[in-house]
MIVEX-451077 format. One record per residue (C-alpha): x, y, z. Coordinates in steps of 0.25 Angstrom, whole numbers, plus 5000, padded with zeros to 4 digits. Example, Ala and Ser with C-alpha at 12.3 -4.5 7.8 and 13.67 -1.06 7.14 Angstrom:
! residues 2
NODE, x, y, z
NODE, 5049, 4982, 5031
NODE, 5055, 4996, 5029
This chain:
! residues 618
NODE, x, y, z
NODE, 5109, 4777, 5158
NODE, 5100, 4767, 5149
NODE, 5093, 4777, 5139
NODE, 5089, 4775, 5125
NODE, 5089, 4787, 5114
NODE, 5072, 4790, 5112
NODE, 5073, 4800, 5102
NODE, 5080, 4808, 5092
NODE, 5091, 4818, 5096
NODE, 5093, 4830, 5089
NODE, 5107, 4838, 5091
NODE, 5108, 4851, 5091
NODE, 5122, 4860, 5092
NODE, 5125, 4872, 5101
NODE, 5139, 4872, 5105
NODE, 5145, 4876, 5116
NODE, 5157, 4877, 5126
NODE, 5161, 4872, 5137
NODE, 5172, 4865, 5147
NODE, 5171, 4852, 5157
NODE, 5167, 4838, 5153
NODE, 5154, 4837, 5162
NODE, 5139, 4835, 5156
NODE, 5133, 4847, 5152
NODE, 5123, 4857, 5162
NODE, 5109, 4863, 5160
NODE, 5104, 4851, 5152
NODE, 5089, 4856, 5148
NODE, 5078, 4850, 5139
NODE, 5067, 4858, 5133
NODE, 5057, 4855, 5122
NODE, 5061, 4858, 5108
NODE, 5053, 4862, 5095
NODE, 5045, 4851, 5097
NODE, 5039, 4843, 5107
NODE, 5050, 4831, 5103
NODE, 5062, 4840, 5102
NODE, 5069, 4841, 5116
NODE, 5082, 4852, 5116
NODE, 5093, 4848, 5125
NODE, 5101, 4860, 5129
NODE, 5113, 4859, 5138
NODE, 5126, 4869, 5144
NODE, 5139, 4864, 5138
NODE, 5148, 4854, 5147
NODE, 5162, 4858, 5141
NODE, 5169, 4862, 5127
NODE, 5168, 4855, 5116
NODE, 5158, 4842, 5123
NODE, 5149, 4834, 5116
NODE, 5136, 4830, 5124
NODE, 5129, 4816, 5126
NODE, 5115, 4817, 5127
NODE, 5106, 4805, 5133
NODE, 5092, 4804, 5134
NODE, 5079, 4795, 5138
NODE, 5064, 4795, 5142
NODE, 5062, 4791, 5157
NODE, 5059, 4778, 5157
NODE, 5066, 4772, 5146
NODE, 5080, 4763, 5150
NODE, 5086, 4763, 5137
NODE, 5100, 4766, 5131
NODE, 5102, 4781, 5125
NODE, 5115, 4781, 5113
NODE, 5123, 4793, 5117
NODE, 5119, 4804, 5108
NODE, 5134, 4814, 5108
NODE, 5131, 4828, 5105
NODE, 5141, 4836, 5098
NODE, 5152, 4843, 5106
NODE, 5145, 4858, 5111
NODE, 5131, 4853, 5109
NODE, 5123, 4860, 5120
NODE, 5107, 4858, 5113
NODE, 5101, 4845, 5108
NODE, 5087, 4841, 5103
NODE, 5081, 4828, 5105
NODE, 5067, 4825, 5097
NODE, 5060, 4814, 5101
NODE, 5052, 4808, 5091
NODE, 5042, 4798, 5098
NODE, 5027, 4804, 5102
NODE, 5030, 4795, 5114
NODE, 5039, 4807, 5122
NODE, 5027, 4812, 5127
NODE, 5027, 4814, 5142
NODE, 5040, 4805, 5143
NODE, 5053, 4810, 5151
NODE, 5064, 4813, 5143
NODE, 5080, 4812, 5152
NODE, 5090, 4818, 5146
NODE, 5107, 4820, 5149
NODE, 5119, 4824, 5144
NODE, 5134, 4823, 5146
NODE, 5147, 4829, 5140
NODE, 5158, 4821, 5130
NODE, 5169, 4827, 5125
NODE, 5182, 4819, 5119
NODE, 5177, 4806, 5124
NODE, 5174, 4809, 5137
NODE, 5158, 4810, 5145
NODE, 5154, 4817, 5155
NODE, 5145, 4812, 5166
NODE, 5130, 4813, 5162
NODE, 5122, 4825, 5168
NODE, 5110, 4825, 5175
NODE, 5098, 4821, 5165
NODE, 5085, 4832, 5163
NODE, 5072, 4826, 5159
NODE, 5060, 4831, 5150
NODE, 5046, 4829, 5149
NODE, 5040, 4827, 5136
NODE, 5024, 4831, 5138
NODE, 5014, 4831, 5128
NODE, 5018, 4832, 5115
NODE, 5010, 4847, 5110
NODE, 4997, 4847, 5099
NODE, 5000, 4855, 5087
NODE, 4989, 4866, 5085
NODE, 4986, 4865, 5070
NODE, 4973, 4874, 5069
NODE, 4968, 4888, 5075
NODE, 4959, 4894, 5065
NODE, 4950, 4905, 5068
NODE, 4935, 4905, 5065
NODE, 4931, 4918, 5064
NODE, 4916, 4916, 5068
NODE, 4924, 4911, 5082
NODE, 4934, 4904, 5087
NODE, 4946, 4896, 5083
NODE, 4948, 4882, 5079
NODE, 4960, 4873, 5084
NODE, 4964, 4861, 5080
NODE, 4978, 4854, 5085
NODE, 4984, 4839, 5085
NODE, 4986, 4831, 5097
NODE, 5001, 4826, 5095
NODE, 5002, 4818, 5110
NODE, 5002, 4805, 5111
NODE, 4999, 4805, 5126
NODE, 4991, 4818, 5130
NODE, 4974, 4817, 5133
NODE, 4972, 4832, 5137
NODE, 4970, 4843, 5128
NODE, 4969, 4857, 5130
NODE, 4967, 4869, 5121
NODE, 4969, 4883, 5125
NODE, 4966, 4896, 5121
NODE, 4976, 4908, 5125
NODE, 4972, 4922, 5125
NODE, 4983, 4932, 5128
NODE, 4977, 4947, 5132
NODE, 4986, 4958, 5138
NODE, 4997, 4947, 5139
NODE, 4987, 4938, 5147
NODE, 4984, 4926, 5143
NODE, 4971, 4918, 5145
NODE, 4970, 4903, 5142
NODE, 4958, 4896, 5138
NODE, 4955, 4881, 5138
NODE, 4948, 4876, 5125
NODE, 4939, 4866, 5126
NODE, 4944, 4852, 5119
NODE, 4945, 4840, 5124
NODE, 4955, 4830, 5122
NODE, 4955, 4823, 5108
NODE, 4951, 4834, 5100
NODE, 4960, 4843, 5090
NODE, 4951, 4854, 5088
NODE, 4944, 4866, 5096
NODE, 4937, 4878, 5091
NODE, 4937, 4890, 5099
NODE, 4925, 4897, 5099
NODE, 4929, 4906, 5111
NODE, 4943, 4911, 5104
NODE, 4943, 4926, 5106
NODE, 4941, 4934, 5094
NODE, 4951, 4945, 5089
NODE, 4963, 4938, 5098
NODE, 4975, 4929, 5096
NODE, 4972, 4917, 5106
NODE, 4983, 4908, 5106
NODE, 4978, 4892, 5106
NODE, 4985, 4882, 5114
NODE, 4983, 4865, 5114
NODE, 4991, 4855, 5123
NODE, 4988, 4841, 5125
NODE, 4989, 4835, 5140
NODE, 4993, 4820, 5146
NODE, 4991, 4822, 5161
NODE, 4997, 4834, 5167
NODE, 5008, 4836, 5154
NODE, 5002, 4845, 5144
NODE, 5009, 4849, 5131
NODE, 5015, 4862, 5126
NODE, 5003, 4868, 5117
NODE, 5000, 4867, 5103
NODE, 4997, 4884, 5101
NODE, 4991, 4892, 5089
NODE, 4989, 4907, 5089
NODE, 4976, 4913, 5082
NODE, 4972, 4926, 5078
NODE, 4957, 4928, 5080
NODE, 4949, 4937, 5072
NODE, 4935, 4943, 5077
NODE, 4924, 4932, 5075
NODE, 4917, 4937, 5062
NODE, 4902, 4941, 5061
NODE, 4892, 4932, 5056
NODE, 4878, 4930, 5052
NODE, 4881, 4940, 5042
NODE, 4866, 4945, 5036
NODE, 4864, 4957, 5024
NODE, 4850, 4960, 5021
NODE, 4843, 4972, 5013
NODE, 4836, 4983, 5020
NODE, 4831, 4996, 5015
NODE, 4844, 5003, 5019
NODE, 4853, 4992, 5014
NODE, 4861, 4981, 5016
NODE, 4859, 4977, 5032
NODE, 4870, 4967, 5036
NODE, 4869, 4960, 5050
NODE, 4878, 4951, 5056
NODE, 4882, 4942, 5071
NODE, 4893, 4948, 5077
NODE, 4904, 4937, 5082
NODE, 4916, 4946, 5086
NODE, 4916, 4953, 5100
NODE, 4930, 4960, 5096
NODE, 4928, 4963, 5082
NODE, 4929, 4982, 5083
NODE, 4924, 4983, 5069
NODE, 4914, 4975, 5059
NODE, 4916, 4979, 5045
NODE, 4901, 4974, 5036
NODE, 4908, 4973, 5020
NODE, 4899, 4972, 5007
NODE, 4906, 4961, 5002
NODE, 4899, 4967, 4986
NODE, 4900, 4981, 4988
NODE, 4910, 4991, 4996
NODE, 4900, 4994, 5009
NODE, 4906, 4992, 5021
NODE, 4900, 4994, 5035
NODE, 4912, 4997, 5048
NODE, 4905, 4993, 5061
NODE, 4908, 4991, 5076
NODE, 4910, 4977, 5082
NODE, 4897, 4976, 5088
NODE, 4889, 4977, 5075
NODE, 4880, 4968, 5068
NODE, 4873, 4974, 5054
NODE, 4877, 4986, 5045
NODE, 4868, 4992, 5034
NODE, 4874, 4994, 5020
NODE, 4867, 5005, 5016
NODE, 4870, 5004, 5002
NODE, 4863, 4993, 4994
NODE, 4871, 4988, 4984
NODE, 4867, 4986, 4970
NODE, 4869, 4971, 4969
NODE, 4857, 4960, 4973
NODE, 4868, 4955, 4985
NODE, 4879, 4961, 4994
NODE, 4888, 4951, 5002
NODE, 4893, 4957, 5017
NODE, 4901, 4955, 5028
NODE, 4906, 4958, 5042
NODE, 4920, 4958, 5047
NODE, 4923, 4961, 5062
NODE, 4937, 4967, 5065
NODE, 4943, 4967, 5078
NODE, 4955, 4976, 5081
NODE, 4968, 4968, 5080
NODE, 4962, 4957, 5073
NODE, 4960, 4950, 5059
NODE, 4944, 4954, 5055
NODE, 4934, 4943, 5052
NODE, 4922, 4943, 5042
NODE, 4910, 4937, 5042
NODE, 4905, 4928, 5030
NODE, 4898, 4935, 5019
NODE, 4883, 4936, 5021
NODE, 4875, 4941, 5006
NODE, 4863, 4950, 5006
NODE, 4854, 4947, 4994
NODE, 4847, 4960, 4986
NODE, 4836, 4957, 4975
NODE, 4834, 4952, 4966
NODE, 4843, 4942, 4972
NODE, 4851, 4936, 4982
NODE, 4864, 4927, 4983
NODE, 4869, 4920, 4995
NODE, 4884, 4921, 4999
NODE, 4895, 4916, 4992
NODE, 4896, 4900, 4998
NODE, 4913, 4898, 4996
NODE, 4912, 4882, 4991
NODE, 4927, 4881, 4983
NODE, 4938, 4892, 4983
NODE, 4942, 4894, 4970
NODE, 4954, 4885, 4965
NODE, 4966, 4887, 4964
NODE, 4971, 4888, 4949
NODE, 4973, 4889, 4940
NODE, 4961, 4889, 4932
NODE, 4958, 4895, 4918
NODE, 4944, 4891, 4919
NODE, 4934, 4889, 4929
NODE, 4919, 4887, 4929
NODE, 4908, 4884, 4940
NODE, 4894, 4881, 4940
NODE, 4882, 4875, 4949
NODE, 4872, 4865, 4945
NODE, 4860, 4863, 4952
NODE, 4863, 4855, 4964
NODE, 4871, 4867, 4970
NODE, 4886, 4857, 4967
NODE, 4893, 4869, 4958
NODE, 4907, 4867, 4949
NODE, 4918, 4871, 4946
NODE, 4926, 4868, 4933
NODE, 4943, 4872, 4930
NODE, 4949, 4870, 4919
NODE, 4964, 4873, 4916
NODE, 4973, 4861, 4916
NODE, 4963, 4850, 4922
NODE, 4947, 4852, 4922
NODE, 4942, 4851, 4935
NODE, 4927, 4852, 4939
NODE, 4923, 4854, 4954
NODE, 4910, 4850, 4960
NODE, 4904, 4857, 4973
NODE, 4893, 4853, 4980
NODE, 4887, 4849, 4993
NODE, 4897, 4836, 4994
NODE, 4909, 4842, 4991
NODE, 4920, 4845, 4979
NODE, 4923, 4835, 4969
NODE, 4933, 4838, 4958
NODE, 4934, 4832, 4942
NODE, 4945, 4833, 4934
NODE, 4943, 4832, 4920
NODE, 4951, 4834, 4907
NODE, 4952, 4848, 4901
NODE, 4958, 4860, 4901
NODE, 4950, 4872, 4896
NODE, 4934, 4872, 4904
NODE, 4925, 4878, 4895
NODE, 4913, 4875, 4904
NODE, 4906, 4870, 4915
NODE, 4892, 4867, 4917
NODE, 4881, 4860, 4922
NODE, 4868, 4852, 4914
NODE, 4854, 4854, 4921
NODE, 4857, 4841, 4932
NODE, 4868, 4849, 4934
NODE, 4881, 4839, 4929
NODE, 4894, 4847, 4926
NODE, 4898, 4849, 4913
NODE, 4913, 4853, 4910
NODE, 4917, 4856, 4895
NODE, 4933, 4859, 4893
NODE, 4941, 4860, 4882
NODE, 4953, 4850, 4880
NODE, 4966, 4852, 4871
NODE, 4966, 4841, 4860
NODE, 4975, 4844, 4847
NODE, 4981, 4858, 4841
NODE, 4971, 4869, 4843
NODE, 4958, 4858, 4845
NODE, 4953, 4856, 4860
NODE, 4943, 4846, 4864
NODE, 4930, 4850, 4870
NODE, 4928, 4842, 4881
NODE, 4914, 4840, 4889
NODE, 4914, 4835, 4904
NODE, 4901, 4831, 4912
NODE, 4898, 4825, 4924
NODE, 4884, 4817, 4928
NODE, 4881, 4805, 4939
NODE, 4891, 4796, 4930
NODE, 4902, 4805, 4931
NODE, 4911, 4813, 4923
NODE, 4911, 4813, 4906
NODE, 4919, 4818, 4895
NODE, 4916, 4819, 4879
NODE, 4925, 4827, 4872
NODE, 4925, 4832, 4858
NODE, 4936, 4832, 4845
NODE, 4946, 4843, 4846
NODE, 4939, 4855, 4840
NODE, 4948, 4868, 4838
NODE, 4944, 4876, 4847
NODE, 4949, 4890, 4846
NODE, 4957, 4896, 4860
NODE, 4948, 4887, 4867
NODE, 4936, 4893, 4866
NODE, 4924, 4884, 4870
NODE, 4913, 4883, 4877
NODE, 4904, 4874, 4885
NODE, 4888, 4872, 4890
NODE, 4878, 4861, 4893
NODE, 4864, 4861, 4892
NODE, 4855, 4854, 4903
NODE, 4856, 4840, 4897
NODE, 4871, 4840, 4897
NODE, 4875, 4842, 4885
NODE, 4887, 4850, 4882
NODE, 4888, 4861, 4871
NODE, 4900, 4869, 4866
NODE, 4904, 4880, 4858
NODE, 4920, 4884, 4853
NODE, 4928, 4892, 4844
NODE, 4935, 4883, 4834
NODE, 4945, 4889, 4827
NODE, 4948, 4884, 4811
NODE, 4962, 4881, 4804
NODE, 4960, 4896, 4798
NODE, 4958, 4901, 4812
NODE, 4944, 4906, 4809
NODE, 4935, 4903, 4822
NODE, 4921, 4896, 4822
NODE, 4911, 4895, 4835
NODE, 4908, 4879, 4838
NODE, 4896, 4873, 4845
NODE, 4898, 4859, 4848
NODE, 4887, 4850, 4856
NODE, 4886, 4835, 4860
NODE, 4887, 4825, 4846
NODE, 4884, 4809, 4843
NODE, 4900, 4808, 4844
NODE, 4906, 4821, 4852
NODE, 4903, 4836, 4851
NODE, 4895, 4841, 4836
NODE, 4901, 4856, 4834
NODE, 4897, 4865, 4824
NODE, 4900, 4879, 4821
NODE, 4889, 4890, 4828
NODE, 4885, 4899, 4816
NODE, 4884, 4914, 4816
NODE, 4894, 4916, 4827
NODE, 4908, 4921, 4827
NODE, 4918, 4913, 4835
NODE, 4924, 4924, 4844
NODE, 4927, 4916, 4856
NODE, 4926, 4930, 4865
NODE, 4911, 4930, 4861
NODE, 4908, 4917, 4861
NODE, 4898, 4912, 4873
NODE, 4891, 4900, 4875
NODE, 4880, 4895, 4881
NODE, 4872, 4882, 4884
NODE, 4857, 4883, 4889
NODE, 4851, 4869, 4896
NODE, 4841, 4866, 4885
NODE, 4853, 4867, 4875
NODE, 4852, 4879, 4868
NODE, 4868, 4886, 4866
NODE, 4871, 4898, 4865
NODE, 4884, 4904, 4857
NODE, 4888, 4919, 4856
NODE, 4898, 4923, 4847
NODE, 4903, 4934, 4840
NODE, 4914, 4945, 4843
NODE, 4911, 4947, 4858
NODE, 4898, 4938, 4857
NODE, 4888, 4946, 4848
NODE, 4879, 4935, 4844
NODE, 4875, 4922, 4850
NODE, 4871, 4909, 4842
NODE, 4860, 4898, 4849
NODE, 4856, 4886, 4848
NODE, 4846, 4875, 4852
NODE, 4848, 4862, 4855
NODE, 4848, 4853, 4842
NODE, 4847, 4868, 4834
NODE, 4855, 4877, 4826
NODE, 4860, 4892, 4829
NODE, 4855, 4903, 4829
NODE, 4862, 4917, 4831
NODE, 4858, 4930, 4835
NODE, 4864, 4942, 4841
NODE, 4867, 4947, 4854
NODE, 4863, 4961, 4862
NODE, 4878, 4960, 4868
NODE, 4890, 4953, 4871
NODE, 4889, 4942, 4878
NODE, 4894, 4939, 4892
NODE, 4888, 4926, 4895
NODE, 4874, 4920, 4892
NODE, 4863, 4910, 4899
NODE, 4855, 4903, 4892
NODE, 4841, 4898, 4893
NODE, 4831, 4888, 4886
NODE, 4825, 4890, 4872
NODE, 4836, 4899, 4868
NODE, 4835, 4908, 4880
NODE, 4848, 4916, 4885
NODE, 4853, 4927, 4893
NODE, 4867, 4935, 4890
NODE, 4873, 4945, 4896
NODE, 4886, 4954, 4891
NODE, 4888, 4967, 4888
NODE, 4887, 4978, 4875
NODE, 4897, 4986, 4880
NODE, 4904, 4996, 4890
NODE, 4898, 5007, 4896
NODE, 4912, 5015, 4901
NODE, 4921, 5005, 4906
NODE, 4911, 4995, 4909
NODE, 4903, 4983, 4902
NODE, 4887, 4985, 4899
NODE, 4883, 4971, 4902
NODE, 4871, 4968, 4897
NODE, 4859, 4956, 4900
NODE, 4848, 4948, 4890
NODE, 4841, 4939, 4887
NODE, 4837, 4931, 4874
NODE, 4822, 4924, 4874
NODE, 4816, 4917, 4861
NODE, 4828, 4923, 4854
NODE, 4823, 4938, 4859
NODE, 4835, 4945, 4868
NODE, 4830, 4954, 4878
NODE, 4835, 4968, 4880
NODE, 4849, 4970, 4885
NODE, 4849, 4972, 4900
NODE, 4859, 4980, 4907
NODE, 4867, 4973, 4919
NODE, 4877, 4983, 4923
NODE, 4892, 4987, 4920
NODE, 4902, 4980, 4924
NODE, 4916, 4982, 4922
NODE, 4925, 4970, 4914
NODE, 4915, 4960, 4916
NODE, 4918, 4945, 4913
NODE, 4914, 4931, 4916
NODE, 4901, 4934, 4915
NODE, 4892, 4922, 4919
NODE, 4875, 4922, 4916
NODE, 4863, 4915, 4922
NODE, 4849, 4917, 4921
NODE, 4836, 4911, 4927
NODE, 4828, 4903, 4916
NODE, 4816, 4912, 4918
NODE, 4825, 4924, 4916
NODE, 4822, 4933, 4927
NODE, 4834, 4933, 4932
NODE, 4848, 4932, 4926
NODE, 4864, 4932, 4934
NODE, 4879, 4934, 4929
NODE, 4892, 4935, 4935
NODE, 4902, 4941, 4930
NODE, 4917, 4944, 4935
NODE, 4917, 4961, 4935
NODE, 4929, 4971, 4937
NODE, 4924, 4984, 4941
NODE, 4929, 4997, 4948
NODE, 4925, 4991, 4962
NODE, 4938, 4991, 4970
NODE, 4936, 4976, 4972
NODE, 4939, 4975, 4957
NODE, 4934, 4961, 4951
NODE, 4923, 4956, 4956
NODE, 4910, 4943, 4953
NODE, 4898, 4950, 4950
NODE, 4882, 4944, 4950
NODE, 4873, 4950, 4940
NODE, 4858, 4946, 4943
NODE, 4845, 4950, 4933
NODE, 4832, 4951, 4942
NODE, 4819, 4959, 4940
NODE, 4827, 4971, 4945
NODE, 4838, 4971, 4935
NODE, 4853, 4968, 4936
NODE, 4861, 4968, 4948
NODE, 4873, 4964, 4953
NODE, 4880, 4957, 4964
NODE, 4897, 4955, 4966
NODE, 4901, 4942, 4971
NODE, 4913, 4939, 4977
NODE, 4926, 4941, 4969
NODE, 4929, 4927, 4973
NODE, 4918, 4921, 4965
NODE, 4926, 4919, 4952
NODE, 4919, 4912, 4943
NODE, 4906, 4913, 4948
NODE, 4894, 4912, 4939
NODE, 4879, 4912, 4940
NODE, 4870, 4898, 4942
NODE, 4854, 4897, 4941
NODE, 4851, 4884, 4950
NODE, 4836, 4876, 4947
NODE, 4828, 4885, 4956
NODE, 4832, 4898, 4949
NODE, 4842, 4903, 4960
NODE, 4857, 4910, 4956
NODE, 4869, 4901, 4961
NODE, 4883, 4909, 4957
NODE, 4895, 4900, 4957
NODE, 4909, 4905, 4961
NODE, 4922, 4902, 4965
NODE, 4919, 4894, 4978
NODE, 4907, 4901, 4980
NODE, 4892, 4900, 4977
NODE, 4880, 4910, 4979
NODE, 4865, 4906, 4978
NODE, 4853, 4914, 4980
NODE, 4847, 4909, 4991
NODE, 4833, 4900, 4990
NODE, 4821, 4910, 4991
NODE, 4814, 4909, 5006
NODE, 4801, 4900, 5005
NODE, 4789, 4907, 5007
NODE, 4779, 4913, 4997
């Protein structure tokens, strides 16, 4: 017999026993793990006989080599390695050998090889409804497709063709049954051969509501949905900022909160559970209380992975919004309606981030330079590019510096130098002929735990000093300092034109939490302390306020007895006095932004909320 070896040949030992020198019975052929593994299997011909195994494709007249197996072999696996074995004939036979001596051949078996199988590398469920699938054609030879949807009930099981047509890798599902297990199956065709399929279980939820609505009546908070789910037993309605929650049938579509909370916006939604099946929840809808309203959180960026000592975000007035991270290398991160872009530049310690009035990025970072001297660096970006100037190493004490620009541009800074006698001294340093000009700011103490800084757009700075910040030093453009003292400790300040500034801090505890206190400073005059509300171990406290003063906004990270422990909080000043709204505990980081039309923009960790632009009309 001519025959030529096709492919490799894998051995693999089961020993046996046996008598008689005559080829082996019961030679089978099934597939193996794969679609080019073949197992041979066969009964032992005699005690201590090896095995010759010949095979060929149909067709072919070309020499096989005599492939000997090892004396009580009864198994062996051949693989063959060419995409070409579709639909070919394999013929395969065996004889015994034993001390030098071959039996007669035995009657050879043949195997089809069909189409080789797709694998199915995608089934993911859209909870809205139904399920994508995407697979990858492997055959070289098929033109048919069919996908299948199997659905098992009582231990019957119903098969359903998908629509796809030939060529395509991808299906979506918009018929999948809610609340079930169907099971997905793909083959590939070349006349009447078909393939074993390519399978993939899923676990569907119930399809979640949408169209999620919340808005104000004189008995509450009314929140209305679209029911999807034909399955879903119970639908749960949760107050994403308070504890109210509203248990409901299947069938339901509103639910009144009766209690109105005493935050300007309350964030719900709805969950449909089904029994025997994960629950799925709707996206967040926001309801908006005066004085004002924010829309829901808009994920843009997940937070990074660290880590990272610093991090600061901003938004200038194009909506593109940054991101800064300091640490080993300093990277800043643009976002905008194009896309993410990325710079790397040199530094290590960020100590600020922010934008001039065209709304360039300006990044000011400290960078070590000899023993106990840092240089402070300043970072811009306009149409040209990036820039760099950086001053003389300067002492700076336990890096504590700090950063602002005014609307032209240019960079301002303030530190805490430290002297070979270890007495401190606060710095201010500004844009000079050949580097940065410091000089000393009188009349403050350079307590770095007091010290806050602040840059306004016409270039008035702002310093407070001070054991916990108890007075604050400003300047004007070109001017000296002046000093005068302040109602409380500081948290954080905004500062406006002419000298203008808003603060916000505390005087004190009342039982075990903060006072915090807002005012104002006009013409030099501040106003009368205004109460915001207690909080409990408030900290990264972030201040904005409209020019025209009406209405003011902080953020502030705040731990309270609420079981959800910490949490992001938005303070906002209206004619109607202070009121608060939590965000979501993932905003870290988050800070509020005044865009040109006088409309509040907080920055988070991946996320942004806007008020929304006012309707037309009169």
């Amino acid at each position: 017999m001519t025959l030529r070896p096709t492919a490799a040949l894998a051995l693999l030992a089961a020993v046996s026993a046996c008598g008689g020198l005559e080829p082996p019975d019961g030679l089978r052929v099934q597939e193996g793990s794969s679609f080019d593994d073949l197992v041979v299997a066969w009964s032992p011909a005699c005690s201590g006989c090896g095995y010759d195994l010949e095979y060929a494709y149909l067709g072919l007249s070309q020499q096989l080599t005599e492939a000997p197996l090892p004396a009580g072999t009864t198994t062996a696996g051949l693989r063959f390695t060419s995409r070409a074995t579709e639909l070919m004939t394999v013929e395969i036979r065996i004889r015994s050998a034993k001390g030098g001596r071959r039996s007669r051949w035995s009657q050879p078996v043949t195997y089809l090889h069909g189409v080789r199988p797709p694998s199915v590398d995608q089934a993911v469920v859209d909870e809205s409804g139904g399920v994508h699938l995407a697979w990858t054609n492997r055959s070289l030879v098929a033109d048919q497709l069919r996908v299948e949807r199997v659905e098992t009930v009582a231990g019957v099981e119903t098969v359903t063709e998908l629509p796809a047509a030939f060529g395509e890798l991808a299906v979506l599902d918009a018929a999948a049954p809610e609340a079930a297990q169907p099971l997905y199956r793909v083959r590939y065709g070349a006349g009447a051969t078909w393939s074993r399929p390519g399978e993939a279980a899923v676990a569907t939820p119930p399809w979640q509501p949408a169209g999620v609505t919340a808005a104000v009546t004189p008995a509450g908070v009314l929140v209305s949905w679209t029911r999807r789910s034909a399955k879903a037993g119970v639908q749960l309605v949760h107050c994403t900022a308070c504890s109210q929650q509203g248990q409901l049938d299947g069938a339901a579509t509103s639910w009144l909160d009766p209690v109105l909370p005493p935050w300007p916006c309350a964030t719900y939604q709805v969950e449909a559970i089904a029994a025997g099946s994960s629950a799925a929840t709707s996206p967040a809808s926001a309801v908006g209380l005066a004085p004002f309203r924010l829309s829901g959180a808009a994920a843009t960026l997940d937070a990074r992975a660290g880590p990272f000592p610093d991090a600061l975000r901003t938004r200038d007035a194009s909506g593109a919004w940054y991101e800064a991270y300091g640490g080993t290398l300093l990277t800043v991160v643009r976002h905008d309606a194009a896309g993410t872009t990325e710079q790397v530049l040199p530094g290590q310690w960020l100590i600020g981030l922010q934008q001039d009035a065209v709304g360039d990025p300006h990044v000011a970072v400290l960078e070590a330079a000899g023993p106990g001297t840092q240089v402070v660096a300043h970072h811009w970006h306009d149409a040209v590019g990036w820039h760099r100037e950086a001053s003389a190493p300067v002492p700076i004490y336990a890096s504590a510096a700090w950063f602002g620009v005014d609307g032209a541009g240019e960079p301002q800074f303030a530190y805490v130098a430290q002297d070979g006698s270890g007495s401190l001294q606060l710095l201010h340093g500004i844009r000079g002929a050949a580097g940065f000009d410091w000089s000393a700011v009188p009349g403050l103490q350079a307590n770095p735990s007091g010290v806050r800084f602040a840059v306004a757009a016409d270039g008035w700075a702002h310093l407070t000093g001070g054991s916990g910040g108890t007075a604050i030093a400003s300047r004007p453009p070109g001017g000296g300092w002046s000093v005068q003292p302040l109602p409380f400790q500081p948290f954080a300040m905004y500062p406006g034109t002419g000298g203008d500034l808003a603060i916000t801090g505390t005087d004190g505890m009342v039982g075990s939490d903060l006072h915090v206190l807002y005012a104002e400073r006009t013409g030099g005059v501040w106003t009368a302390a205004e109460t915001v509300g207690p909080w409990r171990n408030g900290s990264s406290v972030r201040l904005a306020r409209t020019p025209s003063g009406d209405r003011a906004f902080m953020v502030l990270d705040v731990t309270d007895a609420n079981p959800s422990g910490s949490r992001l909080d938005l303070f906002a000043r209206g004619p109607g006095g202070w009121v608060s709204m939590p965000l979501t505990p993932s905003a870290g980081g988050a800070a509020p932004y005044l865009g040109p039309d006088g409309r509040l923009v907080v920055v988070g960790t991946g996320s942004i909320w806007e008020e929304p632009v006012p309707p037309a009309g009169p």
